[in-house]
OpenMM code with the backbone's topology and positions (N, CA, C; nanometers):
from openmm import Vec3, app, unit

residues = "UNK UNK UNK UNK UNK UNK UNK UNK UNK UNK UNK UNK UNK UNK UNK UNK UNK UNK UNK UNK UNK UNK UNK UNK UNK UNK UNK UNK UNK UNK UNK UNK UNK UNK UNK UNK UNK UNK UNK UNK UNK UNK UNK UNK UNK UNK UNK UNK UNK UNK UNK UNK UNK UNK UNK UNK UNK UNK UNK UNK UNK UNK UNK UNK UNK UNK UNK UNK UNK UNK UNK UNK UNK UNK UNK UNK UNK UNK UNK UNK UNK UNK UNK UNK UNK UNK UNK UNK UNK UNK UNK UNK UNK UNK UNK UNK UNK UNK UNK UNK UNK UNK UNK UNK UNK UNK UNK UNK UNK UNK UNK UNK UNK UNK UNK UNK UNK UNK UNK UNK UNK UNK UNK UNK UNK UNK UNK UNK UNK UNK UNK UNK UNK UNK UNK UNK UNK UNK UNK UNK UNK UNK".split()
positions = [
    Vec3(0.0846, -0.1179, 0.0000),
    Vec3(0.0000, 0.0000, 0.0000),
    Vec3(0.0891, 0.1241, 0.0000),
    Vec3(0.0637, 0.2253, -0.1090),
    Vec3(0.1407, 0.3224, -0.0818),
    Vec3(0.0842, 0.4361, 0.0266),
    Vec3(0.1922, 0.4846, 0.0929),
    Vec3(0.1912, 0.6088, 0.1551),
    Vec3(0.2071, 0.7693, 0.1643),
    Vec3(0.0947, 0.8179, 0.1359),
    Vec3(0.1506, 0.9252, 0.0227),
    Vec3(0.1277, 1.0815, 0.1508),
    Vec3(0.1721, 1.1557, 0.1111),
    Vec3(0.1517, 1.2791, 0.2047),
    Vec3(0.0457, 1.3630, 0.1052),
    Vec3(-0.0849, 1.4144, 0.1102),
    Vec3(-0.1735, 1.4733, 0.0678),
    Vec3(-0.1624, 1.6376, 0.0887),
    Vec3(-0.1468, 1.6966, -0.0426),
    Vec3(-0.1078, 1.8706, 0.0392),
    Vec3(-0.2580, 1.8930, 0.0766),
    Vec3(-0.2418, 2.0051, 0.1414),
    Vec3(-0.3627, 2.1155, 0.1512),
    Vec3(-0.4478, 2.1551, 0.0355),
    Vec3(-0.3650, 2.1533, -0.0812),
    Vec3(-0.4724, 2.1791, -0.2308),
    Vec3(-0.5555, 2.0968, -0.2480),
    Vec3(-0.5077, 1.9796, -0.2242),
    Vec3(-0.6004, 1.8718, -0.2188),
    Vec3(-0.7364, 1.8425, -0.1328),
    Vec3(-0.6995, 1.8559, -0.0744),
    Vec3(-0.7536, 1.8709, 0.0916),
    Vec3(-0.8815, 1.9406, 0.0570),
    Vec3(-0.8430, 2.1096, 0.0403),
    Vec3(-0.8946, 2.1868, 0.0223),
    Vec3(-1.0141, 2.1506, -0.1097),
    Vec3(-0.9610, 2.1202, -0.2470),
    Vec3(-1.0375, 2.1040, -0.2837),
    Vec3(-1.1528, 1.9763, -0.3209),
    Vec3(-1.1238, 1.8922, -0.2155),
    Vec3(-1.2112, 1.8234, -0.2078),
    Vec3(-1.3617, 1.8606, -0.1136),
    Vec3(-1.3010, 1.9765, 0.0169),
    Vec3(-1.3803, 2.0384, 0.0991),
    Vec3(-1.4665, 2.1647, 0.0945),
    Vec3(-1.3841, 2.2204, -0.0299),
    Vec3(-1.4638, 2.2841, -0.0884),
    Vec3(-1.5457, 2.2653, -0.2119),
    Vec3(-1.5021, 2.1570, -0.2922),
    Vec3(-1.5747, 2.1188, -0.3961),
    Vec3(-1.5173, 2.2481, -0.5208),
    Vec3(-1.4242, 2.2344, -0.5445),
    Vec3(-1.3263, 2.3409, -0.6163),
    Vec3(-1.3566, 2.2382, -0.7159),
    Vec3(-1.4378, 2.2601, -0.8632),
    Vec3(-1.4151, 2.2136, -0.9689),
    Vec3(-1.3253, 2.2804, -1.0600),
    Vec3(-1.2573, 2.1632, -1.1128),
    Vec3(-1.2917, 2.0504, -1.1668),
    Vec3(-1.1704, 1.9881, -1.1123),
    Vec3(-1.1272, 2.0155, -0.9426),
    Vec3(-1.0040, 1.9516, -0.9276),
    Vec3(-1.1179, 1.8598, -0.8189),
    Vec3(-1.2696, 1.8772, -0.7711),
    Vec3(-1.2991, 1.8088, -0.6654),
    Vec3(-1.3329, 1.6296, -0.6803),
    Vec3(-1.3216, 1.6281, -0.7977),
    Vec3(-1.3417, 1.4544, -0.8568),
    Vec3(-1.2392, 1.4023, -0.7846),
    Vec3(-1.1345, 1.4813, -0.8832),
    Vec3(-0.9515, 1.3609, -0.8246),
    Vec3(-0.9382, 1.3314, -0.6823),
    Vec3(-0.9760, 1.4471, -0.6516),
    Vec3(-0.9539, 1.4786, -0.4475),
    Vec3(-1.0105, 1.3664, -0.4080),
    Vec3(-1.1678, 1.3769, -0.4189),
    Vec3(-1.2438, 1.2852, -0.3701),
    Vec3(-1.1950, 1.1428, -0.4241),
    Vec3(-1.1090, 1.1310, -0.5356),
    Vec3(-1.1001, 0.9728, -0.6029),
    Vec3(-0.9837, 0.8972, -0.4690),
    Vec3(-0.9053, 1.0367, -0.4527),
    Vec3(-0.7632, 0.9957, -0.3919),
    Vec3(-0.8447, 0.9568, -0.2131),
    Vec3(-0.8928, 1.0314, -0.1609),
    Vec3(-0.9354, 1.0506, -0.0507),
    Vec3(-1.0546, 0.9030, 0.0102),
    Vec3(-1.1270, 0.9234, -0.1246),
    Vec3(-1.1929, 0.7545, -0.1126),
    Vec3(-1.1071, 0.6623, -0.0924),
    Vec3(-0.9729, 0.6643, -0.1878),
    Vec3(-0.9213, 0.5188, -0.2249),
    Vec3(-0.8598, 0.5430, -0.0948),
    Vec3(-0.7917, 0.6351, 0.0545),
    Vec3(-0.8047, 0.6241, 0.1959),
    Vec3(-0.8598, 0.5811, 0.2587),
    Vec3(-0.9898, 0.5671, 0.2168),
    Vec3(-1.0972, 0.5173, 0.3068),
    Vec3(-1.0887, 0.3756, 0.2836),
    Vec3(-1.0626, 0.3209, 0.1791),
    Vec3(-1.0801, 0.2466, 0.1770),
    Vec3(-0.9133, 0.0990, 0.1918),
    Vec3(-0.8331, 0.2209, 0.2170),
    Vec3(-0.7488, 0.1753, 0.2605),
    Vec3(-0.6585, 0.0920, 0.1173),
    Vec3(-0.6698, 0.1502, 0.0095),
    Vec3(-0.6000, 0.1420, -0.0713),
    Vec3(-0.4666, 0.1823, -0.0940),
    Vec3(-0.4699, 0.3266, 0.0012),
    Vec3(-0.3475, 0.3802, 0.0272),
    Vec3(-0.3751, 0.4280, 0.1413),
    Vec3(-0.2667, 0.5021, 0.1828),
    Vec3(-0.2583, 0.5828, 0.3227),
    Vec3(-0.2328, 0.6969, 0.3164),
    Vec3(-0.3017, 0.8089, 0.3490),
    Vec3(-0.2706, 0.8989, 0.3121),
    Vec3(-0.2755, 0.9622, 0.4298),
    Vec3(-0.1249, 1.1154, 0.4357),
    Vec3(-0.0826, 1.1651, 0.5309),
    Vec3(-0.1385, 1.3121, 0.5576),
    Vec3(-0.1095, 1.4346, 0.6513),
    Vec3(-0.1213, 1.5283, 0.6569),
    Vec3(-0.0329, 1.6229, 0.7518),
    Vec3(-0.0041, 1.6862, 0.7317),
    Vec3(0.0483, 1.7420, 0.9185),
    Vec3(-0.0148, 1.8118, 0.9926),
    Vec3(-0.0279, 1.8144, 1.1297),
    Vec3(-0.1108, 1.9422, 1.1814),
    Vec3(-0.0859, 2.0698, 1.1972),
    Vec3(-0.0052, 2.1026, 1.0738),
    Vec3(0.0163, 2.2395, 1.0268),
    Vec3(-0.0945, 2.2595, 0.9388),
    Vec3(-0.0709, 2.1566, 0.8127),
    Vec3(-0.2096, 2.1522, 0.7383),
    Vec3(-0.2965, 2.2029, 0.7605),
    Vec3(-0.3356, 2.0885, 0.8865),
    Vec3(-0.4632, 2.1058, 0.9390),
    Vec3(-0.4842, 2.2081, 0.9961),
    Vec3(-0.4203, 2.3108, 1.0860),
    Vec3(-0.4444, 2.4132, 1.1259),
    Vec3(-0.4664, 2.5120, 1.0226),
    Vec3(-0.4378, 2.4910, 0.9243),
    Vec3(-0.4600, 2.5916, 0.7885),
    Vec3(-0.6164, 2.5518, 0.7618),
    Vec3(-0.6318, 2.4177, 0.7386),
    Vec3(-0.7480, 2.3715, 0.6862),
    Vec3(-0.8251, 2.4397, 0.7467),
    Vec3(-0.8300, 2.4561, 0.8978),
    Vec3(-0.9288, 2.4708, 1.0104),
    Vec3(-0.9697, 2.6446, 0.9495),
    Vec3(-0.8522, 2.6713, 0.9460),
    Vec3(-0.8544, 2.8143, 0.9067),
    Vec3(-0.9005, 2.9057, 0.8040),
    Vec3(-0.8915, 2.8171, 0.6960),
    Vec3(-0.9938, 2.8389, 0.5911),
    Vec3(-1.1269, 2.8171, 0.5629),
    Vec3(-1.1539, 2.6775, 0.6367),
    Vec3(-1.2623, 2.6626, 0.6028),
    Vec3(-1.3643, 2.7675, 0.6782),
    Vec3(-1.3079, 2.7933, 0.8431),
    Vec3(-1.3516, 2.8277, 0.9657),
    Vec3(-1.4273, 2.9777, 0.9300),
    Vec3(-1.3878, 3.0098, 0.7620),
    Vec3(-1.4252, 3.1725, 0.7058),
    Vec3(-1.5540, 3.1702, 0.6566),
    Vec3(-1.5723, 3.0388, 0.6109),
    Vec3(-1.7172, 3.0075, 0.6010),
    Vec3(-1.8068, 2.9213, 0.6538),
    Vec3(-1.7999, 2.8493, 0.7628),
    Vec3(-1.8562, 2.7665, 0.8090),
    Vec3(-1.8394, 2.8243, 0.9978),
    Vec3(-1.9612, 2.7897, 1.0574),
    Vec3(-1.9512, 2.8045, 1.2283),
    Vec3(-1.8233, 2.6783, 1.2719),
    Vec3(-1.7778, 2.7173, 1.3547),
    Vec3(-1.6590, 2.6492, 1.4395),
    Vec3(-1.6878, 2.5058, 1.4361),
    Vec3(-1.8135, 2.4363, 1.5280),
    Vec3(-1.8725, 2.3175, 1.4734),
    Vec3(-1.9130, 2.2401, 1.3538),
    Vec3(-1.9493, 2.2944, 1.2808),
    Vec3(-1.9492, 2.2071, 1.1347),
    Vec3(-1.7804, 2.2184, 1.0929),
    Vec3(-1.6749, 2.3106, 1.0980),
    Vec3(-1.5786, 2.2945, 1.0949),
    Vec3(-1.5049, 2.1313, 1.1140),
    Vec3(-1.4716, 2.1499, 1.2536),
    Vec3(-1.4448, 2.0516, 1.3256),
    Vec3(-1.4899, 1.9073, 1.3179),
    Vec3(-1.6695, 1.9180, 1.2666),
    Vec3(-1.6724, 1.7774, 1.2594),
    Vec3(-1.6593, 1.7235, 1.1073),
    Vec3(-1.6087, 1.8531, 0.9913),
    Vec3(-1.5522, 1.8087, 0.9117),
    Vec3(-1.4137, 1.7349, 0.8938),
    Vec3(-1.3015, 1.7846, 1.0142),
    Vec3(-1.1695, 1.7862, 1.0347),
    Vec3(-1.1827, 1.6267, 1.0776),
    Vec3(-1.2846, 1.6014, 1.1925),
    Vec3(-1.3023, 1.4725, 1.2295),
    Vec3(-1.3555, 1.3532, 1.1203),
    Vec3(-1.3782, 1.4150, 1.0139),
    Vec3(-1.4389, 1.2793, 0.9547),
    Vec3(-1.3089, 1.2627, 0.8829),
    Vec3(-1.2672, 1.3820, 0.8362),
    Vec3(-1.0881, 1.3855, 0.7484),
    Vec3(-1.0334, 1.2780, 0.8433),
    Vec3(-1.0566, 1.2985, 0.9625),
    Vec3(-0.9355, 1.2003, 1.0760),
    Vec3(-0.9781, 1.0788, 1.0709),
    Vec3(-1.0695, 1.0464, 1.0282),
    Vec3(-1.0904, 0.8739, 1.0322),
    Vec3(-1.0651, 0.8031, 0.9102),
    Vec3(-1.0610, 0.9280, 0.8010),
    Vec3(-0.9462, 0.8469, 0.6830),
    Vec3(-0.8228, 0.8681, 0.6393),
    Vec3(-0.7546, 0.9653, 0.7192),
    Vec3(-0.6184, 1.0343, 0.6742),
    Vec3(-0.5588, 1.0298, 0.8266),
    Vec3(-0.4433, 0.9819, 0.7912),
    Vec3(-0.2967, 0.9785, 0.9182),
    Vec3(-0.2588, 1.1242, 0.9668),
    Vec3(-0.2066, 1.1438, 1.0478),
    Vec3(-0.1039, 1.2914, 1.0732),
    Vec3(0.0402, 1.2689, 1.1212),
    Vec3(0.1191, 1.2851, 1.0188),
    Vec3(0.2649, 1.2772, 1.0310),
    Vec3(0.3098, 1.3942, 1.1289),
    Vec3(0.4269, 1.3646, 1.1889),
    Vec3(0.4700, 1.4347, 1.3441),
    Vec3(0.6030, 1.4825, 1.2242),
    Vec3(0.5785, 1.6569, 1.3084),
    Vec3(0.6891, 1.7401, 1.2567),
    Vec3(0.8431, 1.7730, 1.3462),
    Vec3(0.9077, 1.6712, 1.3242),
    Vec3(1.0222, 1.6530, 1.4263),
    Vec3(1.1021, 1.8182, 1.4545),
    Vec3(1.1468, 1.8331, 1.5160),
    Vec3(1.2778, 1.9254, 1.4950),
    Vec3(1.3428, 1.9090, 1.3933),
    Vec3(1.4160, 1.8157, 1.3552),
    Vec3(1.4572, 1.7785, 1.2365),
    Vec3(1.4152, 1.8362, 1.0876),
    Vec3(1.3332, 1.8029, 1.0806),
    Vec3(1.2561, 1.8503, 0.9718),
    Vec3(1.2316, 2.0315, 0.9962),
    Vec3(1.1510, 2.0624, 1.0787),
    Vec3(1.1871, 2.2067, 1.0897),
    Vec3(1.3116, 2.2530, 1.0658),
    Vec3(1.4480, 2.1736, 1.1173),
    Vec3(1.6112, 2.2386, 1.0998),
    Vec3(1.6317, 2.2576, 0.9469),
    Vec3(1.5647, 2.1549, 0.8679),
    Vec3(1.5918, 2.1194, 0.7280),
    Vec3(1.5359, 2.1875, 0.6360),
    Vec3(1.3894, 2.2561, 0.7192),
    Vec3(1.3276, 2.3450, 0.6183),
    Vec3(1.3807, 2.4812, 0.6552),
    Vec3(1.4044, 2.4975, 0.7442),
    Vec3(1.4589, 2.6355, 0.7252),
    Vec3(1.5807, 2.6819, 0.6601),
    Vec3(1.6428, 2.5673, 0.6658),
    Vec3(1.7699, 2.5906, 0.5763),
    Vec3(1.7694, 2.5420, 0.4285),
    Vec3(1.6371, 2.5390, 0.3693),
    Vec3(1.6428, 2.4655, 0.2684),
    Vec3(1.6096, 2.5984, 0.1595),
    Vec3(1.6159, 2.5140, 0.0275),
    Vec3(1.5795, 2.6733, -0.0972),
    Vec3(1.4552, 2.6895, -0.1054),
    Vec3(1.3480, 2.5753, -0.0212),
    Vec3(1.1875, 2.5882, -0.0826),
    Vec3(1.1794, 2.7751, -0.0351),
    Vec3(1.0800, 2.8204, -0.1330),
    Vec3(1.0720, 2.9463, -0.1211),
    Vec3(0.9419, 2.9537, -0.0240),
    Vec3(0.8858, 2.8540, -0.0042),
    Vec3(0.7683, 2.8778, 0.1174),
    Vec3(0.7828, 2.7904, 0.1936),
    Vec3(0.7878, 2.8509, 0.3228),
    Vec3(0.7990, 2.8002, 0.4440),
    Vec3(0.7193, 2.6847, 0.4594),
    Vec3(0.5823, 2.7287, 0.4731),
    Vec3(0.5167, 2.5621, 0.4956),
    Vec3(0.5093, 2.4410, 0.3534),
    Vec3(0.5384, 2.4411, 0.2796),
    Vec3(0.5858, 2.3292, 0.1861),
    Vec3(0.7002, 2.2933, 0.2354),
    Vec3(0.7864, 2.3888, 0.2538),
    Vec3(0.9292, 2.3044, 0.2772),
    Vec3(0.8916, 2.2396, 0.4674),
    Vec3(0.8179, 2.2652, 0.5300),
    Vec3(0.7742, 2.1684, 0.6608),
    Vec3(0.6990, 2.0557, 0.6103),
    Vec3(0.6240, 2.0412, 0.5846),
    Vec3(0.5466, 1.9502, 0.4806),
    Vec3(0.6675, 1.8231, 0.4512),
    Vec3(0.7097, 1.8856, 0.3337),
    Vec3(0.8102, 1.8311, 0.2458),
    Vec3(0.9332, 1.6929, 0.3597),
    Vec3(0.9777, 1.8248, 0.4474),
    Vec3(1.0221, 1.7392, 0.5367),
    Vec3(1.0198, 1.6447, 0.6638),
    Vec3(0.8729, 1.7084, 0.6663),
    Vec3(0.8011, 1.6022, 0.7766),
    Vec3(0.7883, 1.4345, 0.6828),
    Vec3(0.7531, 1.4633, 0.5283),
    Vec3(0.7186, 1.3506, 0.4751),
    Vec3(0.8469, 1.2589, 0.4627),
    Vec3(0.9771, 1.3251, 0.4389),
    Vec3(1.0798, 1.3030, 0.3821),
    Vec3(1.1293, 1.2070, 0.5076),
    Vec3(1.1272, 1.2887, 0.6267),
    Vec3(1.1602, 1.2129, 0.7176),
    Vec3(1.1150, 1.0650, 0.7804),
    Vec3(0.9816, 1.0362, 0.6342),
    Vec3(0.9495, 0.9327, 0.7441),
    Vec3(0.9008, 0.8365, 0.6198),
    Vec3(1.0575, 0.7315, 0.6357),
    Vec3(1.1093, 0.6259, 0.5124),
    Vec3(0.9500, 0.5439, 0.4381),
    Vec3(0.8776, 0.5526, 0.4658),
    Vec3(0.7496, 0.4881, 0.4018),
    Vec3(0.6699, 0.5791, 0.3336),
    Vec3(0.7083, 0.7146, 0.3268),
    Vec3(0.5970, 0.8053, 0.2649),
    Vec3(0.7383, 0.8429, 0.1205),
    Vec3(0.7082, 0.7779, -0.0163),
    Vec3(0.7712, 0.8371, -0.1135),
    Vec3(0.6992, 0.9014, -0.2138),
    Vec3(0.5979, 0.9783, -0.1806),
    Vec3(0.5450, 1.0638, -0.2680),
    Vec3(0.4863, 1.2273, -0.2329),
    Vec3(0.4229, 1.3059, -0.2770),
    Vec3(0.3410, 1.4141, -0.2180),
    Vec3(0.2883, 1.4223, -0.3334),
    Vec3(0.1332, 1.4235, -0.2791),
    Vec3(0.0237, 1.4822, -0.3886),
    Vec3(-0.0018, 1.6144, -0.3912),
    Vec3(0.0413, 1.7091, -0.5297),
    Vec3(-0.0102, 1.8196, -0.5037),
    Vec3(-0.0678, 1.8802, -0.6196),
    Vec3(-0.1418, 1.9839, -0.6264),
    Vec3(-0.1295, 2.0352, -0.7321),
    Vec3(-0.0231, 2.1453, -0.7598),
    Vec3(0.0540, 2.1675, -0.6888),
    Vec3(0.1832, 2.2560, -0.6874),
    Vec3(0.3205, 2.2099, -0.6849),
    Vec3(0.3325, 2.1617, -0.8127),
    Vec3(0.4336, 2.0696, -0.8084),
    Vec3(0.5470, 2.1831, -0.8225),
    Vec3(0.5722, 2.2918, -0.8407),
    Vec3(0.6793, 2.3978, -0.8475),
    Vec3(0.7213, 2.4326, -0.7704),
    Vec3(0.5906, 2.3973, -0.6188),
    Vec3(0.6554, 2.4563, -0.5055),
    Vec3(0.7641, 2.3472, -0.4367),
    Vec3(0.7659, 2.2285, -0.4946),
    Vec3(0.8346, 2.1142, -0.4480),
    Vec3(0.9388, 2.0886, -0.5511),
    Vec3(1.0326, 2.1518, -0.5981),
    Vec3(1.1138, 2.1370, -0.7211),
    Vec3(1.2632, 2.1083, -0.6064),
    Vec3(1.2901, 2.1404, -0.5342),
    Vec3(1.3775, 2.0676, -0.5154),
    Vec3(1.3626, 1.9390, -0.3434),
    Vec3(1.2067, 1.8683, -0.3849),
    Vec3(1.1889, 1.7800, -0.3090),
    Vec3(1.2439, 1.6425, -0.3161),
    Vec3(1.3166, 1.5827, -0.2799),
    Vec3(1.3888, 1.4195, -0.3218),
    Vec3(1.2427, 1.3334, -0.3553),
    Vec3(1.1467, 1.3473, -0.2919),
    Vec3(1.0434, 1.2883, -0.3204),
    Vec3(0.9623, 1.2911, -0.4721),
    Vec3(0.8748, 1.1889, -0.4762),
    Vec3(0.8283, 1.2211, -0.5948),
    Vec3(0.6560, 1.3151, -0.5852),
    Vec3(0.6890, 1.3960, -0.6651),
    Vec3(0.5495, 1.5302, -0.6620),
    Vec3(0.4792, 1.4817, -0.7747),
    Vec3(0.3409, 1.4616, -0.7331),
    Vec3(0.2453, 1.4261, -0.8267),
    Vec3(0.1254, 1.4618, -0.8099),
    Vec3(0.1187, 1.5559, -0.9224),
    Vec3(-0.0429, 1.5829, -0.9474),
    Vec3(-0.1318, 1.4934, -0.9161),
    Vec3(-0.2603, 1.5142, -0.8577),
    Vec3(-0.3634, 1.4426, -0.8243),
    Vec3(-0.3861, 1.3125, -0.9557),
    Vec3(-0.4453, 1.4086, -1.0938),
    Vec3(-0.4493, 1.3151, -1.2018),
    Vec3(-0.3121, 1.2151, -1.2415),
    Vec3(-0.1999, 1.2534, -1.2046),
    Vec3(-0.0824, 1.1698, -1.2693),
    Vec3(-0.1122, 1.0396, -1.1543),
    Vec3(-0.1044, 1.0666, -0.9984),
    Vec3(-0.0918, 1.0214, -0.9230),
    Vec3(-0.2319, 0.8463, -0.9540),
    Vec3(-0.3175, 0.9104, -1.0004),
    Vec3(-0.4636, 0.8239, -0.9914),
    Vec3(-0.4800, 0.7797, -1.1166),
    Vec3(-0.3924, 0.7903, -1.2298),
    Vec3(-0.3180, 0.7570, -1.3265),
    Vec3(-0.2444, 0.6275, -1.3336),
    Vec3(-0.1422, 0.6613, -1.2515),
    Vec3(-0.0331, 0.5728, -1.2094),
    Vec3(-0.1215, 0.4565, -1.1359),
    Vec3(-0.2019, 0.4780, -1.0070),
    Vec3(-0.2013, 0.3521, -0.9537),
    Vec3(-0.3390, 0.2738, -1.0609),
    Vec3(-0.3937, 0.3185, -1.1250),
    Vec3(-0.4854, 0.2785, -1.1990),
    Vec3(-0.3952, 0.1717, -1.3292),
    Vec3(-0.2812, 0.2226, -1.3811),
    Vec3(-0.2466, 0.1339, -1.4608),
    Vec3(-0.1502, 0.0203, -1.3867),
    Vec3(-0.1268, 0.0324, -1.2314),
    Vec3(-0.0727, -0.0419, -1.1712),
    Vec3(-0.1710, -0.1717, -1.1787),
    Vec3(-0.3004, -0.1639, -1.1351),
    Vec3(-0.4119, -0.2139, -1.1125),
    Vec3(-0.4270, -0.3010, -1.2950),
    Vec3(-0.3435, -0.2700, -1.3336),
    Vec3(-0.4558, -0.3349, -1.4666),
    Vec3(-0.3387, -0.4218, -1.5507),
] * unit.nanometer
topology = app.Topology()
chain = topology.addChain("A")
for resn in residues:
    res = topology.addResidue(resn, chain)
    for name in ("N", "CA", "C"):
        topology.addAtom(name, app.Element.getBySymbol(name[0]), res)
């Protein structure tokens, strides 16, 4: 089963229903549920998530959106380490390069789904668009 780290674009547009990226989201996010893959987040993310959504929605429907996210998506732990690495690193935004190295740090996660694959140009990992990503395991499958 792969282990993939899920950005916030994703995230996002599955929760908001951002067409025409909310299909893939939801394709990737199902195949979690169903334990096809594993998919990660950090609670940086999530504190973003909370934060965006929190602009349109009351505090409670928030939250028990965050909670249903939690019963199909993991949360990877942001070591020191990884903070030392992003700050000294070239990503030009701070929270990708935490992201990046929370995933990096943790030998079973070799991918990140994003739709911002530019912001991850110098990630060792492999960056994959939602569609490449659901692409790939689809012709794995066949």
């Amino acid at each position: 089963m792969d282990k993939v780290l899920i950005d916030t674009d994703v995230i996002l547009d599955f929760l908001f229903d951002r067409k025409p990226f909310s299909q893939e989201a939801a394709q990737i996010l199902s195949w979690c549920e169903t334990g096809q893959i594993q998919g990660f987040v950090t609670s940086i993310m999530l504190s973003n998530i909370y934060y965006l959504l929190r602009k349109t929605a009351r505090h409670e429907k928030v939250i028990e959106h965050l909670k249903i996210l939690m019963n199909i998506i993991d949360v990877l732990t942001t070591h020191k380490n990884a903070v030392l690495e992003a700050l000294n690193s070239e990503f030009k935004d701070f929270e990708d390069a935490l992201q990046n190295f929370s995933a990096q740090n943790d030998p079973d996660i070799k991918v990140i789904i994003t739709r911002n694959i530019k912001d991850y140009k110098t990630s060792n990992l492999a960056i994959m668009e939602p569609e490449t990503y659901i692409s790939l395991v689809k012709l794995s499958e066949s």
